[in-house]
Each structure stands twice: as structure tokens, then as C-alpha cells.
ZADO-1210 file (C-alpha; in nm, 4 decimals, padded with zeros to 6 digits):
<atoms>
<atom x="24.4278" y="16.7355" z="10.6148" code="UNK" pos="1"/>
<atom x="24.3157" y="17.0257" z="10.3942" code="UNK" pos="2"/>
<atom x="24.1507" y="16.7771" z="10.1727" code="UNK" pos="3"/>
<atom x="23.9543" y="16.5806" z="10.4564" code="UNK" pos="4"/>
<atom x="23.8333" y="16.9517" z="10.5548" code="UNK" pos="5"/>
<atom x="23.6999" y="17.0321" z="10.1776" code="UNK" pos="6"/>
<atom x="23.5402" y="16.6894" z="10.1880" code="UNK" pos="7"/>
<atom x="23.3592" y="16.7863" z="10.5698" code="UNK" pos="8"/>
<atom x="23.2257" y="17.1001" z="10.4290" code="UNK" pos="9"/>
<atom x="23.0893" y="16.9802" z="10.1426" code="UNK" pos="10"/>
<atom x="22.8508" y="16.7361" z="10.3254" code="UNK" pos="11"/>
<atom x="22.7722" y="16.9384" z="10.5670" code="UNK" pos="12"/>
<atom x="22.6898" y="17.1846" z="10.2463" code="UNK" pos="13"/>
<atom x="22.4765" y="16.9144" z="10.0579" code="UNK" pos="14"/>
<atom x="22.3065" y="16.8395" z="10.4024" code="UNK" pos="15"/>
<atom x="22.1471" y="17.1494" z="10.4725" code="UNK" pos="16"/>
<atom x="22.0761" y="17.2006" z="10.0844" code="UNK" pos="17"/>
<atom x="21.8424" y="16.8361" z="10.1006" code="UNK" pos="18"/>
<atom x="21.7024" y="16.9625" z="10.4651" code="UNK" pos="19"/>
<atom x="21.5570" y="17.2916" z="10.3283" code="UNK" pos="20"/>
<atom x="21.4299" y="17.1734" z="10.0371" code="UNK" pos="21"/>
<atom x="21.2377" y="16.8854" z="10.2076" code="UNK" pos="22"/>
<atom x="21.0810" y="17.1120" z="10.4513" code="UNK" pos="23"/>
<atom x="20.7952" y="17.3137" z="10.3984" code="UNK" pos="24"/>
<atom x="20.8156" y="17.6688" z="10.4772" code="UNK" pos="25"/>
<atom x="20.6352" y="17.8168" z="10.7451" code="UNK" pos="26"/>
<atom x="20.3918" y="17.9934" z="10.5423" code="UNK" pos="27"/>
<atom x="20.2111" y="17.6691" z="10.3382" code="UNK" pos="28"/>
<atom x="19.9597" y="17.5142" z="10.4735" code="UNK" pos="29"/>
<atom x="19.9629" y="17.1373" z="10.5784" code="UNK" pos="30"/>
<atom x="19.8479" y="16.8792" z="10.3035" code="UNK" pos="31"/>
<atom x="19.6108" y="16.7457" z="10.5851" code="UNK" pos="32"/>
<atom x="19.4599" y="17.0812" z="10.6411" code="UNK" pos="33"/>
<atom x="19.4465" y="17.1484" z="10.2918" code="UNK" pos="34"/>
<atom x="19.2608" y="16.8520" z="10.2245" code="UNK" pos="35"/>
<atom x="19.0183" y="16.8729" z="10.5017" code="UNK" pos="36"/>
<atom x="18.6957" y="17.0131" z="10.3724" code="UNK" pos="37"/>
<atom x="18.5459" y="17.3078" z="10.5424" code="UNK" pos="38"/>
<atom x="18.2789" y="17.1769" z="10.8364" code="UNK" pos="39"/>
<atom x="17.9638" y="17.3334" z="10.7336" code="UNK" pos="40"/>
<atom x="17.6823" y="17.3705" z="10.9861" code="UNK" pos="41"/>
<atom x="17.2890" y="17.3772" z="10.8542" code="UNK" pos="42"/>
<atom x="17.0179" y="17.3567" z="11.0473" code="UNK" pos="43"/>
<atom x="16.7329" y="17.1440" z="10.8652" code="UNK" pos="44"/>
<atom x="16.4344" y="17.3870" z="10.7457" code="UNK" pos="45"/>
<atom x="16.1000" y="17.2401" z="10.8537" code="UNK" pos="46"/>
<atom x="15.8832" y="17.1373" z="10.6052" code="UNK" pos="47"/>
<atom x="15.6636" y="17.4535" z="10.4326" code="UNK" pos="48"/>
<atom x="15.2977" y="17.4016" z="10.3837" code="UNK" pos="49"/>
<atom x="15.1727" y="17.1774" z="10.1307" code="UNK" pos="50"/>
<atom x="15.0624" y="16.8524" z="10.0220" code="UNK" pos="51"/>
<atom x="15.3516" y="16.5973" z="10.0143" code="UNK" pos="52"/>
<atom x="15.3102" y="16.2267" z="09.8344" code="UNK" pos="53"/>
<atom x="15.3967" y="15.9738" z="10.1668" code="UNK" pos="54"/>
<atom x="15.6096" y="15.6556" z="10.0636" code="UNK" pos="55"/>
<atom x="15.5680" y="15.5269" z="10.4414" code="UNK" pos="56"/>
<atom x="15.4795" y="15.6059" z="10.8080" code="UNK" pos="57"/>
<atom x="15.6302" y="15.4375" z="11.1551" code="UNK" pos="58"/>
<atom x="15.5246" y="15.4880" z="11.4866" code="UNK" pos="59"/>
<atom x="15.7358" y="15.4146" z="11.7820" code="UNK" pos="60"/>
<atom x="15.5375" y="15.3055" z="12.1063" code="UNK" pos="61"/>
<atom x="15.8493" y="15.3679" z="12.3025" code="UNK" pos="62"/>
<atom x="15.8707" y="15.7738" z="12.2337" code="UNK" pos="63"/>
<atom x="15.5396" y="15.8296" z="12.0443" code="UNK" pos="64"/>
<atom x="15.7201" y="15.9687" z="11.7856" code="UNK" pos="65"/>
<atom x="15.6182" y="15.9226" z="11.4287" code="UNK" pos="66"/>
<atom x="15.8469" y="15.8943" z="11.1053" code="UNK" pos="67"/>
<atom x="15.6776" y="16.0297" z="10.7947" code="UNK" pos="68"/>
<atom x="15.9150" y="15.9585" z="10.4691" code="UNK" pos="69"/>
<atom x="15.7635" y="16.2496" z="10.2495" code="UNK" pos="70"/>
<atom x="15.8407" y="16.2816" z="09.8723" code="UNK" pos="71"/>
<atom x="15.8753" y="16.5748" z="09.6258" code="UNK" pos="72"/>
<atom x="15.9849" y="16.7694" z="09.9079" code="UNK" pos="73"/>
<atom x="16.1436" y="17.1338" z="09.8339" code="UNK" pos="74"/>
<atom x="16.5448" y="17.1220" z="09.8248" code="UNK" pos="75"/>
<atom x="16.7251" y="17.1836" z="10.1316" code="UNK" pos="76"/>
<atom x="16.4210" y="17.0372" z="10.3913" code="UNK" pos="77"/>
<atom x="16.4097" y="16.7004" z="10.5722" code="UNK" pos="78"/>
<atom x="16.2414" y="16.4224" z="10.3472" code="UNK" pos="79"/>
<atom x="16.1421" y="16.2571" z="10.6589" code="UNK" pos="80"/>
<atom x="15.8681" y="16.4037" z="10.9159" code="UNK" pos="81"/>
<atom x="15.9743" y="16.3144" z="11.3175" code="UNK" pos="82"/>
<atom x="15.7230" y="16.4260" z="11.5437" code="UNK" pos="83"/>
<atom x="15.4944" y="16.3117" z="11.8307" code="UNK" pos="84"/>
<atom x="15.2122" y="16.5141" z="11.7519" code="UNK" pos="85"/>
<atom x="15.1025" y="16.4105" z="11.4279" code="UNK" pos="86"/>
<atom x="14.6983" y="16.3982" z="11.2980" code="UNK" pos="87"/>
<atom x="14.5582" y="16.1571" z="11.1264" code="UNK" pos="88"/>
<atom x="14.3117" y="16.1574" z="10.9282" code="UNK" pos="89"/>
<atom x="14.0919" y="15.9328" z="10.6370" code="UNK" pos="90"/>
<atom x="14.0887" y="16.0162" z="10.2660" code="UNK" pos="91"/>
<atom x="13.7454" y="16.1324" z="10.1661" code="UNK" pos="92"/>
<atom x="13.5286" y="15.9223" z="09.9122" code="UNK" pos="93"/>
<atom x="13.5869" y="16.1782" z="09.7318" code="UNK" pos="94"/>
<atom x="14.0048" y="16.1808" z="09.7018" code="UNK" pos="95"/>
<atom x="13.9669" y="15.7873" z="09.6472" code="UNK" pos="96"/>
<atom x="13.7259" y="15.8082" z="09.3334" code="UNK" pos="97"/>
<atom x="13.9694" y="16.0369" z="09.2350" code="UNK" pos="98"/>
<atom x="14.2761" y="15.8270" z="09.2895" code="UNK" pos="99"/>
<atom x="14.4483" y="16.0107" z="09.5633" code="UNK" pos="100"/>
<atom x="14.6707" y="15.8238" z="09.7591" code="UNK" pos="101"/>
<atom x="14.8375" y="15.8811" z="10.0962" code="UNK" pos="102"/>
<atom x="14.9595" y="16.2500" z="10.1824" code="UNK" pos="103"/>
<atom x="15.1297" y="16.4308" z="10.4791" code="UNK" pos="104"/>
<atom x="14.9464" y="16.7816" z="10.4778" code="UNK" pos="105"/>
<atom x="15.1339" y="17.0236" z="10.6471" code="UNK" pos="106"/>
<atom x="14.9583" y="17.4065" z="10.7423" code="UNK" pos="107"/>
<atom x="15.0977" y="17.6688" z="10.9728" code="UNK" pos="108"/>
<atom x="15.3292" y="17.4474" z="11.1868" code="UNK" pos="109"/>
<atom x="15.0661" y="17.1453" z="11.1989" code="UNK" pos="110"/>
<atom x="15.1036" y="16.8340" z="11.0310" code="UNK" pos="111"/>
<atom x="14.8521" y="16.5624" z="10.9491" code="UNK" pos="112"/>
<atom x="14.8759" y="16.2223" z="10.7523" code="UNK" pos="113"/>
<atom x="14.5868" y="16.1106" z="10.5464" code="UNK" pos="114"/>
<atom x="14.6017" y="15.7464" z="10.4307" code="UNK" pos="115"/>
<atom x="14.3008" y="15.5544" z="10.2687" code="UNK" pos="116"/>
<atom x="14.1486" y="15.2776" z="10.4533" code="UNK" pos="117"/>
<atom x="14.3439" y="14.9725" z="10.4254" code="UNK" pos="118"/>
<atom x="14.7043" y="15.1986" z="10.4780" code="UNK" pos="119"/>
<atom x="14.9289" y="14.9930" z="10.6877" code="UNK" pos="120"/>
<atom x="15.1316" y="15.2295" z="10.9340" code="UNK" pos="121"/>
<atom x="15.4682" y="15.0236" z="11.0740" code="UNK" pos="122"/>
<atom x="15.4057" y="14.9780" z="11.4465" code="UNK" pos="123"/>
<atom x="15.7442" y="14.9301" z="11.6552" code="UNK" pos="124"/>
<atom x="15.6594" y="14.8070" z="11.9917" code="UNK" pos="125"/>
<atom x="15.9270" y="14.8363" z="12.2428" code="UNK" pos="126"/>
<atom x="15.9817" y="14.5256" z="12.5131" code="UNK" pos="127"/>
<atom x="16.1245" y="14.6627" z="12.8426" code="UNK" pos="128"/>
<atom x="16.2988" y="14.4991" z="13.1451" code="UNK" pos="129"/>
<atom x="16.3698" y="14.6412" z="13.4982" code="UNK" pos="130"/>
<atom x="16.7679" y="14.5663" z="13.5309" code="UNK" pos="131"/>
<atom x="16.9833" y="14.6826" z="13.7809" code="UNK" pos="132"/>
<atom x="17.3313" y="14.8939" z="13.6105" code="UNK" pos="133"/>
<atom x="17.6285" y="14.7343" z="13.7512" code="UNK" pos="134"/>
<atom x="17.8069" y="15.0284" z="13.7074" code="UNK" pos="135"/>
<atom x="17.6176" y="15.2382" z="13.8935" code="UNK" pos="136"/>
<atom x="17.4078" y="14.9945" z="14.1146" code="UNK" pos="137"/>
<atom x="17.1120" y="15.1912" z="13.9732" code="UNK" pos="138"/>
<atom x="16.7682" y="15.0126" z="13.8493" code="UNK" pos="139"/>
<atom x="16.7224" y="15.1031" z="13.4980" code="UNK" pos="140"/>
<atom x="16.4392" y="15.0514" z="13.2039" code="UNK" pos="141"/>
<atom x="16.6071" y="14.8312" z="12.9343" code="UNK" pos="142"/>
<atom x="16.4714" y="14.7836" z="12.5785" code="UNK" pos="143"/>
<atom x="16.5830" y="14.4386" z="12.5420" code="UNK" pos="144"/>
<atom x="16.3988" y="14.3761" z="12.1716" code="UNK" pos="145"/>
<atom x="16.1916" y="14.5755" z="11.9783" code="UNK" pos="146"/>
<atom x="15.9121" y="14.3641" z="11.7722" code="UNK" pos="147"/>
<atom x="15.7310" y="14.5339" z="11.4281" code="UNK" pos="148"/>
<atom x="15.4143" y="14.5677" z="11.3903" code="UNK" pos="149"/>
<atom x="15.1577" y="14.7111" z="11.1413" code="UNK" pos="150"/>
<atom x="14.8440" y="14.9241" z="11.2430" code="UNK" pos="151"/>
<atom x="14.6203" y="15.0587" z="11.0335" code="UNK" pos="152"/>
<atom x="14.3490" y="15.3018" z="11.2001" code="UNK" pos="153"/>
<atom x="14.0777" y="15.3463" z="10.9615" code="UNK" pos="154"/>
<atom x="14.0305" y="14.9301" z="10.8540" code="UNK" pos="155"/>
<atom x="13.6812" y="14.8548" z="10.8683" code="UNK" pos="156"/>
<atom x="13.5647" y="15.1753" z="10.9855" code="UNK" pos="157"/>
<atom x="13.2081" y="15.2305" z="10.8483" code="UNK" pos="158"/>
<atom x="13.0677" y="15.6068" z="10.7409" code="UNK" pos="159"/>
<atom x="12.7309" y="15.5207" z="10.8797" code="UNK" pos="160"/>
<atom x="12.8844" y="15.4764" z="11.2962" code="UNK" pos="161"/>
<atom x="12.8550" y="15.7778" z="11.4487" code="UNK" pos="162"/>
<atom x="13.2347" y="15.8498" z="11.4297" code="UNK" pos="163"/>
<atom x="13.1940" y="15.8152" z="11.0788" code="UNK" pos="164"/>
<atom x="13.1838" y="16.1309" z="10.9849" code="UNK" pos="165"/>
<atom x="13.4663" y="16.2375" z="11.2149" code="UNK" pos="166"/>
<atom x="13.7304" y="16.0343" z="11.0050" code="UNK" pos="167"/>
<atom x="13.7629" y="16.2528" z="10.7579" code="UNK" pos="168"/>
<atom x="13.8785" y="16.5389" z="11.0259" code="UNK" pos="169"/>
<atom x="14.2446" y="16.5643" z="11.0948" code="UNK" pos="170"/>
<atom x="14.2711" y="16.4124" z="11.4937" code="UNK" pos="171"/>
<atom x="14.4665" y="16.2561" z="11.7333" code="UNK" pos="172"/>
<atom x="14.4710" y="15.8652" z="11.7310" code="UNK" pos="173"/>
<atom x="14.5778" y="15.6549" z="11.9711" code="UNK" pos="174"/>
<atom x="14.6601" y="15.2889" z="11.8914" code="UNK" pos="175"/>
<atom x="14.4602" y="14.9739" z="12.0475" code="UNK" pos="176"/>
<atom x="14.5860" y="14.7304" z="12.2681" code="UNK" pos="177"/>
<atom x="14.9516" y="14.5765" z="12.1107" code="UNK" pos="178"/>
<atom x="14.9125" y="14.1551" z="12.0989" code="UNK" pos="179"/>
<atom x="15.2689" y="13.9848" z="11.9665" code="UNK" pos="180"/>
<atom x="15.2070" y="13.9004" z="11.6570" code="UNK" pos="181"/>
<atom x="14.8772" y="13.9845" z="11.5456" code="UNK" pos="182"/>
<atom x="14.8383" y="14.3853" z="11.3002" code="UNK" pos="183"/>
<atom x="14.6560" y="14.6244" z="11.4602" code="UNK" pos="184"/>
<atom x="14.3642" y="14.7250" z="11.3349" code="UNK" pos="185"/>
<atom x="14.1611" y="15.0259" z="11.4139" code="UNK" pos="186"/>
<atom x="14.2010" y="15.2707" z="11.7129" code="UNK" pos="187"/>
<atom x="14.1793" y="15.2878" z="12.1004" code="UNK" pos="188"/>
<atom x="14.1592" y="15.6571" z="12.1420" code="UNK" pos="189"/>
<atom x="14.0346" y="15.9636" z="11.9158" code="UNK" pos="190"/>
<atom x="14.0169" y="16.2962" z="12.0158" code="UNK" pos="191"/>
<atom x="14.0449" y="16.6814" z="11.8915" code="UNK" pos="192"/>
<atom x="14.3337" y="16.6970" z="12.1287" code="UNK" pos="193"/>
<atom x="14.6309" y="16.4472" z="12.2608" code="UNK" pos="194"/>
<atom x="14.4594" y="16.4386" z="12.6061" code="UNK" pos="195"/>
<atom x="14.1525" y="16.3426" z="12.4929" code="UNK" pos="196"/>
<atom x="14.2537" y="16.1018" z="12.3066" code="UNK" pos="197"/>
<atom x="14.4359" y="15.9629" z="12.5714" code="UNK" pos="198"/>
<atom x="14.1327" y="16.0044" z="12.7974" code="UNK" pos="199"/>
<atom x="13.9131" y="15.8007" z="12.5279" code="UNK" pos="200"/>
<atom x="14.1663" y="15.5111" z="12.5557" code="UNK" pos="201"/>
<atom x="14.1397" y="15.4984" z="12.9482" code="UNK" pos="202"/>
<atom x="13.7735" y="15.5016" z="12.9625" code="UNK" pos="203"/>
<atom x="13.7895" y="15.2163" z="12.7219" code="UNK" pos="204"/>
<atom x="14.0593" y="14.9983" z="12.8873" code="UNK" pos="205"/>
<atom x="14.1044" y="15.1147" z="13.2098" code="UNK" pos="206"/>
<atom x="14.4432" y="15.1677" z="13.1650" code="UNK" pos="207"/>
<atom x="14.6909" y="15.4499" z="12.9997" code="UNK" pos="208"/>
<atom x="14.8266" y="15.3477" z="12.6614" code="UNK" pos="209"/>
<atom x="15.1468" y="15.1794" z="12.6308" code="UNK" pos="210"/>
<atom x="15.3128" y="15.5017" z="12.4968" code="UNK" pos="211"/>
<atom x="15.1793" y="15.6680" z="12.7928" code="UNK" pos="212"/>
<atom x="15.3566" y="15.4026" z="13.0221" code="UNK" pos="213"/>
<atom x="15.6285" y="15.3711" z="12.8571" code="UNK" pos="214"/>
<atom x="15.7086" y="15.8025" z="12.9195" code="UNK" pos="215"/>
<atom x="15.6293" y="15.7718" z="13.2439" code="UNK" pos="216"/>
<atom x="15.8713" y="15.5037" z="13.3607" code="UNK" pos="217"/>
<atom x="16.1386" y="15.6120" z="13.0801" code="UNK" pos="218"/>
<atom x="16.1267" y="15.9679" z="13.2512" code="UNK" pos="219"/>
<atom x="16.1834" y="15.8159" z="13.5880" code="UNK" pos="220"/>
<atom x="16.4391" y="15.6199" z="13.5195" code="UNK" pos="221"/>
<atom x="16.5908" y="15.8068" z="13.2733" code="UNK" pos="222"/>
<atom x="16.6123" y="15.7836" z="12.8671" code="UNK" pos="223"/>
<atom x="16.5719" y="15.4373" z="12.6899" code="UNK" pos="224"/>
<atom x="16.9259" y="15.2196" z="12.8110" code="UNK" pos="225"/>
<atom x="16.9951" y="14.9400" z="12.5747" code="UNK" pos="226"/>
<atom x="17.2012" y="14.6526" z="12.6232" code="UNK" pos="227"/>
<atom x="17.5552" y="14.7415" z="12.6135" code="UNK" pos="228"/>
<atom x="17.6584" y="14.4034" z="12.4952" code="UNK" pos="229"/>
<atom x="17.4517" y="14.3709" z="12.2087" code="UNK" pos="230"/>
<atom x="17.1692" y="14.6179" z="12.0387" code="UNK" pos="231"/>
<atom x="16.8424" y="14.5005" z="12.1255" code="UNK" pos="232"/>
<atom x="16.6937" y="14.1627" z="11.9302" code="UNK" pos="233"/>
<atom x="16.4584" y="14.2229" z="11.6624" code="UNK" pos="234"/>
<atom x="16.1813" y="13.9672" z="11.5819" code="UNK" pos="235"/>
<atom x="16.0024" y="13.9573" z="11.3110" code="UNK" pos="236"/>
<atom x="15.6252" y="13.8788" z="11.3813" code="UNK" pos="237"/>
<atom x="15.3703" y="13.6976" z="11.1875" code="UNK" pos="238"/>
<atom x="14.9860" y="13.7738" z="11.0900" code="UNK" pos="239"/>
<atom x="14.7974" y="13.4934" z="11.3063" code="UNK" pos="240"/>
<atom x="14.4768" y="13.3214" z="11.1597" code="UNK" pos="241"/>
<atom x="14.1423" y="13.3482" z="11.3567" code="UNK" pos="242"/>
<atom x="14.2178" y="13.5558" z="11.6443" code="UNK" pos="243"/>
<atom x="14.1009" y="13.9007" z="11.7495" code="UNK" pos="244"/>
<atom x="14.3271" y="14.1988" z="11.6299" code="UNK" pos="245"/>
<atom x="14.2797" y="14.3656" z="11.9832" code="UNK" pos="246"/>
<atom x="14.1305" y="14.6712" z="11.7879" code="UNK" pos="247"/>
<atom x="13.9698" y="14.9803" z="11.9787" code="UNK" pos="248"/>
<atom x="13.7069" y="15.0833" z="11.6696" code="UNK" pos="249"/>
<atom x="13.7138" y="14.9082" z="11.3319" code="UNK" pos="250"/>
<atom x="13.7044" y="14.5331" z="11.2323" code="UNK" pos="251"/>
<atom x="13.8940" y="14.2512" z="11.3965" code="UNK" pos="252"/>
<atom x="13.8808" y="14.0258" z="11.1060" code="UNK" pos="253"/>
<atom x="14.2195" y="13.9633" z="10.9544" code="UNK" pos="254"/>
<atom x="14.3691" y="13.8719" z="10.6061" code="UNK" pos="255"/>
<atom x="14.5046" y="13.5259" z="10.6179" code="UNK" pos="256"/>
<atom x="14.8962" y="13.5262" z="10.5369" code="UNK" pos="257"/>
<atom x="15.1098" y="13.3080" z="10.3447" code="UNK" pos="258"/>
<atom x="15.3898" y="13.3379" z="10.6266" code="UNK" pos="259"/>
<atom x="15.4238" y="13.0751" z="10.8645" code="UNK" pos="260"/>
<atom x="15.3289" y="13.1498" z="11.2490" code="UNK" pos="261"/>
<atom x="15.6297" y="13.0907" z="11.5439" code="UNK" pos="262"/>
<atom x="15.5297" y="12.8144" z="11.7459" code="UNK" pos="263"/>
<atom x="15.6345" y="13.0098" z="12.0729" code="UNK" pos="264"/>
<atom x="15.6846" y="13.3316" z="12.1315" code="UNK" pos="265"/>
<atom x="15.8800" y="13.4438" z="12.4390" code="UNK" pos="266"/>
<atom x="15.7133" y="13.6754" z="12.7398" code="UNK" pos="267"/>
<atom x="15.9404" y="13.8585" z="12.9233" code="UNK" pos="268"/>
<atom x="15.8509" y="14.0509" z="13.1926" code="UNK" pos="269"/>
<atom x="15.8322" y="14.3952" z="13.0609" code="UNK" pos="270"/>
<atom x="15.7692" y="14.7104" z="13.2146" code="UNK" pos="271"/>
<atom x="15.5726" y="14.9289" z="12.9588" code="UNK" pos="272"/>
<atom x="15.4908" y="14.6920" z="12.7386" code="UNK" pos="273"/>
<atom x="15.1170" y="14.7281" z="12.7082" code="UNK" pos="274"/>
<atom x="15.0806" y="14.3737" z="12.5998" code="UNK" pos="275"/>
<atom x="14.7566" y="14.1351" z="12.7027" code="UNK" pos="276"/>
<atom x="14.8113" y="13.7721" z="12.7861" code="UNK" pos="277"/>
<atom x="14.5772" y="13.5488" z="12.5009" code="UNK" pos="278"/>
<atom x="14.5310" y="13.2357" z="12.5193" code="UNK" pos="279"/>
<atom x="14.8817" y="13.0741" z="12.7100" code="UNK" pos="280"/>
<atom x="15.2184" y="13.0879" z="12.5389" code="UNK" pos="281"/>
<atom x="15.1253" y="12.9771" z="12.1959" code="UNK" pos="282"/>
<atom x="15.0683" y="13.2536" z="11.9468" code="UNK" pos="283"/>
<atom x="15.0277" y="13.0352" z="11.6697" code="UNK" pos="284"/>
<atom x="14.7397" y="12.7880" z="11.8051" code="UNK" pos="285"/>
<atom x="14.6785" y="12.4345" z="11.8747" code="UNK" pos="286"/>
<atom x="14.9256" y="12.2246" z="11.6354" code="UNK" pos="287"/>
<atom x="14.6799" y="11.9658" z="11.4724" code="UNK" pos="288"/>
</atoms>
């Protein structure tokens, strides 16, 4: 009996000894929390003034917005420019005899991009249904693809027009008519302020600008709803031969392009979409 006693007490014994040394006292910290860096908060510091090299540009016809990707800028600032009221504005004869290439300029809170005359700014142009929300029974704007562009506002502009000498000036630009498929080239709108610009681009087409449209139904229906099965499609478009670039000011003679040209390309009806109707369904032209 006495024996079965010492043998009790000693497990119990070696049974609190393993516990307590398993166990972490109440004073250390968990390994998790330990581990877990500190969160660290930082607001982004807008860009000083200066002259920044620009790698690219993108405009998005859905928001307005424009994406600048800026380099050699200062440590601890955003390398990329977001912003909906950019300038633009032509490099000088000047800067290009002397080799100067694309630059965001940035001056007490005001930004402006000055590309030479063949720079190619990405276009995204935003196609838009009317679809009702199951959930909530609610007719909503849907972006159901996006399609990329390029526009470049100063091709074929001439010094001798009468805006001529207004393209070297920072302004506001708004872009011509969108056609699937085919660059844009030039610029529907111009103006010392947004409005005006704006303004311009309704005289000229009798019609607000597809940015314009967009806002407006986007703000009464609420943001920009995408699909929530699937992100909305991408398609890639192609430069088509012989056909007008639907430019405001500038050229409308395109570069021919080694790429080959969908035979179809699919019109939804959008809402927003600022699109024109050419020449039936074909983009690519009579097959010969």
C-alpha cells in the first residue's frame, strides 16, 4: 500500500514538473505576436515640383483619371501620378532638337505631361451594360469589358493652324470620338479650363464626351459594378488599314500594322460608351 502511494505521488510530481515547464509564463509574449511586424501607417507624399522623366501615360474613359508612371522620383513619393485633371501639353522644337523626351512637370499643386508628337498615350475605353442586380432588384451600370486603346493628341498637328501655337501651352485635352479598333489620333476638345474643353467637344459633336457620359450615369447609378462572376473581358484591338481615326484636330492617316485585324467585333449595347457605328459589323473590311 505504502509503496503504490510513493509511486502516485511521484507522477503526480513529474506531471506538474513537465506542465510548468511547457507553459509559458504569463509575462512572455506570444511567438505569433512576436513575430507579427509592427503595422505602419504612411500616407503617400505628393509629388514636389520638378521635371520627372515619364516611362508611360493611361487614361481611363470610365473615371477620367490619368496614370502617369514617373521616374527618378524623390524617395518616399508615389512613382505613379493618378489624377483627373492633368495638362497636356507639346514639346517645343526647341526640347526636340535638343533631345528631350516625354516629362510630367509638376508646379505648385498642378501637373502637366509633355510628350513629343508621335507619343502614344494608352486609351482604356470602358463598355457598359444596363443590368438589373438580382440581389437587390436594382438597375445597375455594368462594365462588362474594357478594350485598349492608344491616343496620341498632338499627331499631325501642324505649327502653322491657328492652334499651333497653343500646343506648346500646358491645357486641357479632351479625346475624339473612340471607334473599336482603330488609335486615336488628335483631340476633340482643348481648352484653358476642363469646361471649356468640354464645351469645345460639344460644339464639335453635338454630344458630351464619353467620359462625360460615362460620370453622369455612373453617379446615378452608383460606382462602376462589375460582373461578379467573372472580371470584365479584355480584348485586345488591332490598328485597321484605310479608315478614318475619328480624330477631333490632327491627321487621320494611320501607320499600317503588321497585326492581323478581327474579322468581327462584337457591339453590345452600352450605355456610355461613346462609340460611332462605321461601316456595319466588320471592323476589319471586305474579305477579298
Amino acid at each position: 500500500m505504502l509503496r503504490k502511494l510513493l509511486v502516485l505521488s511521484m507522477s503526480a510530481a513529474l506531471c506538474w514538473t513537465a506542465v510548468g515547464c511547457g507553459s509559458p509564463s504569463l509575462g512572455d509574449p506570444r511567438p505569433s505576436d512576436a513575430a507579427r511586424p509592427a503595422a505602419t501607417s504612411r500616407a503617400q507624399q505628393p509629388l514636389p515640383n520638378g521635371q520627372y522623366p515619364v516611362q508611360q501615360a493611361t487614361f481611363d474613359d470610365g473615371t477620367g483619371e490619368y496614370s502617369v508612371l514617373a521616374l527618378n522620383t524623390p524617395p518616399g513619393t508615389p512613382s505613379t501620378l493618378r489624377t483627373d485633371k492633368l495638362q497636356l501639353a507639346r514639346l517645343t522644337d526647341e526640347e526636340v532638337k535638343a533631345g528631350q523626351k516625354a516629362y510630367l512637370k509638376v508646379e505648385n499643386g498642378q501637373s502637366s505631361l509633355h510628350i513629343p508628337e508621335d507619343f502614344k498615350i494608352e486609351y482604356v475605353h470602358n463598355v457598359t451594360e444596363q443590368q438589373t442586380n438580382p440581389q437587390t432588384g436594382q438597375s445597375e451600370t455594368v462594365v462588362v469589358r474594357r478594350e485598349p486603346s492608344f491616343w496620341s493628341p498632338f499627331a499631325g498637328a501642324l505649327a502653322g493652324q491657328a492652334i499651333g501655337s497653343l500646343l506648346f501651352r500646358p491645357q486641357y485635352y479632351v479625346p475624339p470620338v473612340y471607334q473599336p479598333g482603330v488609335p486615336l489620333s488628335g483631340f476633340g476638345g482643348y481648352g484653358t479650363t476642363y469646361g471649356q474643353a468640354v464645351n469645345r467637344y460639344q460644339q464639335r459633336y453635338n454630344a458630351p464626351p464619353v467620359v462625360e457620359r460615362n460620370r453622369q450615369v455612373f453617379r446615378s447609378t452608383g460606382r462602376i459594378n462589375a460582373p461578379s462572376s467573372r472580371n470584365p473581358r479584355v480584348s485586345r484591338p488591332s490598328v485597321t488599314n484605310g479608315r478614318p481615326s475619328g480624330s477631333g484636330f490632327g491627321t487621320n492617316t494611320l501607320r499600317r500594322s503588321n497585326r492581323s485585324t478581327p474579322s468581327r467585333v462584337n457591339r453590345p449595347s452600352s450605355f456610355g460608351s461613346g462609340r460611332s457605328r462605321v461601316g456595319g459589323s466588320r471592323a476589319g473590311g471586305r474579305r477579298r
